[in-house]
N, C-alpha and C positions, 0 to 999 in steps of 0.2 A: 504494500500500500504506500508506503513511505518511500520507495524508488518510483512509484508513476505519478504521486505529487508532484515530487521534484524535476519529473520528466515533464507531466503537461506545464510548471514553469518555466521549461528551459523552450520548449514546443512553443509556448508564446509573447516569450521577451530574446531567447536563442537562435531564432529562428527568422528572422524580420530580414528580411531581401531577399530570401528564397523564393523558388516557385512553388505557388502557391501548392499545386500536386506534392509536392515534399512535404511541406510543411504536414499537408490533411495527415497523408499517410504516416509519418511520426505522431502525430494527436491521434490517428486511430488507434495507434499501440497503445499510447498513453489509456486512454480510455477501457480500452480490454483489459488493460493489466490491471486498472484501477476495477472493475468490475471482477474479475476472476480473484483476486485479492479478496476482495470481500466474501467471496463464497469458498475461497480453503481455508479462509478462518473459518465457515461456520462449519466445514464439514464432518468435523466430531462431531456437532451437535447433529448435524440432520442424521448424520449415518448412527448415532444414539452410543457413539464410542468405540463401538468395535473396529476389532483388527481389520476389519474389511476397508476403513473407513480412506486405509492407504491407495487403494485404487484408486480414486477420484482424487484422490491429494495428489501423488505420481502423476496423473493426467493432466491435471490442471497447472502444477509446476510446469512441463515439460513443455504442453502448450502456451505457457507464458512467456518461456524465455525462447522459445523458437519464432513465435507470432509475434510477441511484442518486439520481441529481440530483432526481428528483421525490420519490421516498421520504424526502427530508428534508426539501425543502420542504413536504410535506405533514404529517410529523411537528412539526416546528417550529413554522407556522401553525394547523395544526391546521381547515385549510381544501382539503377533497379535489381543490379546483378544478384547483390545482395537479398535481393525478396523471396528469394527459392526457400526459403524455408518454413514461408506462411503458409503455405497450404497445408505442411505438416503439422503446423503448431495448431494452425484454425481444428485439423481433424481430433489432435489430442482434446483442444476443448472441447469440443464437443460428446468425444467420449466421455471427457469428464462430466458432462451435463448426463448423459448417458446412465450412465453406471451408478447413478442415483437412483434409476427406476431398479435397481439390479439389485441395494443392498437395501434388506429389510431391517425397520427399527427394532 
């Protein structure tokens, strides 16, 4: 959570003369990360503590620093080459949303 605060103010005082497609897609990271953030804190809670609960923690890590992780590297550089790795990261999220219908409280 406290890495995509400091990411969306670097995204919008860091970032001022880029094109503007840079910029979005470093703030779209920012934004995933701040969102996925909030939901592996809660996932002890939803998953009711069990060992299971690592599934969706694993997945959501993974997809964060893959998905977020590209979206700023690519904001930054300003070189899309870098973005291959979102599609990986977006599918871990999603697993991680996933695998919530999966573990029973």
């Amino acid at each position: 959570g406290c890495l995509s605060v400091g990411a969306s103010a670097y995204g919008a005082h860091g970032l001022i003369g880029k094109p503007e497609s840079f910029s979005n897609t470093f703030n779209t990271g920012a934004r995933m990360q701040l969102v996925h953030s909030a939901l592996l804190l809660a996932t002890p809670a939803i998953c009711g503590g069990k060992r299971a609960a690592n599934i969706p923690g694993a997945l959501l890590t993974i997809g964060m620093v893959l998905f977020s992780g590209s979206c700023y590297a690519v904001g930054v550089t300003e070189n899309r080459a870098y973005g291959k790795a979102a599609p990986i990261g977006g599918f871990a999220l999603m697993a991680g949303w996933l695998s919530f219908a999966l573990i029973r409280k």
